[in-house]
C-alpha positions as CSV (number, residue, x, y, z in Angstrom):
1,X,199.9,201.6,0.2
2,X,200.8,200.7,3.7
3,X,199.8,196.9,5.1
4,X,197.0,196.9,7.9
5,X,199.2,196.0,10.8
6,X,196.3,193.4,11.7
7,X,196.8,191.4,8.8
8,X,200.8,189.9,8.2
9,X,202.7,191.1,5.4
10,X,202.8,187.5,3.1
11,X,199.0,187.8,2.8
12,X,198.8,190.9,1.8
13,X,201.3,190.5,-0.6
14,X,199.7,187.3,-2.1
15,X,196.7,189.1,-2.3
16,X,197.9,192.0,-4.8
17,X,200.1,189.1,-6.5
18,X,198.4,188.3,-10.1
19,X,196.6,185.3,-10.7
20,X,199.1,182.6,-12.2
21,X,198.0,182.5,-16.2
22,X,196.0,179.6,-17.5
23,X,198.0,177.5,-19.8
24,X,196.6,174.8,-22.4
25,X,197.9,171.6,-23.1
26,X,196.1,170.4,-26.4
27,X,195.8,166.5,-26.8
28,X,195.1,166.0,-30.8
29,X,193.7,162.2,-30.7
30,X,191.5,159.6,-33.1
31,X,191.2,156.0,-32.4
32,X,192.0,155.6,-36.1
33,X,194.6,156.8,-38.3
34,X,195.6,158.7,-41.0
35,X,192.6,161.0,-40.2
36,X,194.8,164.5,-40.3
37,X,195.8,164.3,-36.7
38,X,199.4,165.5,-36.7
39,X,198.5,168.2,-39.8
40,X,196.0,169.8,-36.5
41,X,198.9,169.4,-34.4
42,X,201.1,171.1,-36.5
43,X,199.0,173.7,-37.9
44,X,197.7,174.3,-34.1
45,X,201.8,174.8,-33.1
46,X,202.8,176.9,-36.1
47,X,199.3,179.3,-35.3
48,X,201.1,179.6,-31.9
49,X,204.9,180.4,-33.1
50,X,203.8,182.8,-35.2
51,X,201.3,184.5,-32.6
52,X,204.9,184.9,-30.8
53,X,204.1,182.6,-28.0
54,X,206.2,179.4,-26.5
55,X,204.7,176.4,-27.6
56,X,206.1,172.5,-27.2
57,X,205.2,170.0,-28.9
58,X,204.9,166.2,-28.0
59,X,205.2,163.0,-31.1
60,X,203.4,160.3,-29.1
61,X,203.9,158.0,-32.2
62,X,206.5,155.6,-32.2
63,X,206.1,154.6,-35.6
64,X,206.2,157.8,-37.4
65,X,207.7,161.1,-35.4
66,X,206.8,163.5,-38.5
67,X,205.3,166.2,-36.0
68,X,209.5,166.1,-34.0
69,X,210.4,166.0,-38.1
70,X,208.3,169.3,-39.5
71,X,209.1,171.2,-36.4
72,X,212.5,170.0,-34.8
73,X,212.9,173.1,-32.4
74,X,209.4,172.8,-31.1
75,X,208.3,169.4,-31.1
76,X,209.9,166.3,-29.1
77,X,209.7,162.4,-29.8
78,X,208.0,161.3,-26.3
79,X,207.0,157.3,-25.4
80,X,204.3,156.6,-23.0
81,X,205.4,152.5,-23.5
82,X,207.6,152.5,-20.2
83,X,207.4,154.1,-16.9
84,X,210.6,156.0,-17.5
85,X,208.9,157.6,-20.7
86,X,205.5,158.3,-19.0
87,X,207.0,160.1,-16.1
88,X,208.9,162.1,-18.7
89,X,206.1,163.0,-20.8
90,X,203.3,163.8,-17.7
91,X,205.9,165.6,-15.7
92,X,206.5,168.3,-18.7
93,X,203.0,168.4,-19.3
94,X,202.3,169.6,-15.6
95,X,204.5,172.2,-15.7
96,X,202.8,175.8,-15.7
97,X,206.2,177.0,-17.6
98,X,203.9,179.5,-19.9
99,X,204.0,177.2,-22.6
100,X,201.6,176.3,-25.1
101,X,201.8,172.2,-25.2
102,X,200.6,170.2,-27.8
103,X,200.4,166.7,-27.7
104,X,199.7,164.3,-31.4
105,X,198.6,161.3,-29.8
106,X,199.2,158.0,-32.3
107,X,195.5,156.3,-32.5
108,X,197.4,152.5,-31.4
109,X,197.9,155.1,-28.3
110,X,194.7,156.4,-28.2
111,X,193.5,154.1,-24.6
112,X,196.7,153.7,-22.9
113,X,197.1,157.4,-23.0
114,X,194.0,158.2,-21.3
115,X,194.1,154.6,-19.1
116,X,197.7,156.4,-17.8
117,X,196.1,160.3,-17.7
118,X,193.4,158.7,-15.6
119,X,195.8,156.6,-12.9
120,X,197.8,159.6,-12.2
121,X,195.0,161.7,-11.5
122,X,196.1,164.4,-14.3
123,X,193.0,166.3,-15.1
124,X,192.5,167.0,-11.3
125,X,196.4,168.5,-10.4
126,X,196.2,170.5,-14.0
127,X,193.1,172.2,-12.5
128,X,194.9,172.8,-9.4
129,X,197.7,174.4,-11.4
130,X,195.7,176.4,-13.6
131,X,196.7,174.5,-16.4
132,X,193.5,173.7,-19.0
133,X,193.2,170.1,-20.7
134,X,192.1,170.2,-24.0
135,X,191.2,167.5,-26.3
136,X,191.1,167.5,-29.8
137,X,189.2,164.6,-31.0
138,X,189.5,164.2,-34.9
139,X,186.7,162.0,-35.8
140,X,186.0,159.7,-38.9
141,X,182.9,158.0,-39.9
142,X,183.7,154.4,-38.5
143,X,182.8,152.5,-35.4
144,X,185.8,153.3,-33.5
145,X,185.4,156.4,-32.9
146,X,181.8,156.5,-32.3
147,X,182.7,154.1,-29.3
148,X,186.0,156.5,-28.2
């Protein structure tokens, strides 16, 4: 097919170009613990493995990494308690790289995560980069979580 002389060359060529491909980034998160988050995180990224996709997984718990421990090749120890660590964290989560991402959020976590996903403006750039924000909210019958 030959370009319409009219119309320049990058245009047309962006215009044939596939849209990018929406990526997820699960955030598995309760106010409380010991409520079965990181069994949903790691039943969520072992689905994924075996459907013979990419997936990357993030242990946001600094007490207890047993999502980086059950799947060491997948899942990384990440820290949202410094700059340096949140920068880290955000900055891979961001990245349309055509991996699934799963985040198991520690409930001690639960506010400063979102307080931080707020500041930064996340859920407004992952739209912009076709990247979906889902949150997996693992409730229990208490007070906390009614008012998370």
């Amino acid at each position: 097919m030959a370009a319409d002389p009219g119309i320049p060359t990058e245009r047309v060529s962006s215009a044939l170009a596939p849209a990018p491909r929406r990526q997820p980034v699960y955030l598995v998160c309760s106010p409380r613990s010991r409520v079965g988050r990181t069994l949903i995180a790691r039943m969520l990224m072992e689905y994924v493995i075996a459907d013979g996709r990419r997936v990357l997984g993030f242990d946001v718990n600094p007490e207890d990494r047993a999502l980086a421990r059950h799947l060491p090749l997948h899942a990384f120890p990440a820290s949202i308690a410094e700059s340096r660590g949140q920068v880290a964290l955000f900055d891979r989560l961001i990245l349309n790289d055509g991996s699934v991402k799963v985040v198991d959020l520690a409930a001690e976590l639960f506010h400063p995560f979102f307080e931080v996903m707020y500041q930064i403006g996340f859920t407004p750039e992952a739209r912009a980069r076709t990247i979906d924000t889902i949150v997996l909210f693992v409730v229990s019958d208490d007070r906390k979580s009614e008012q998370a």
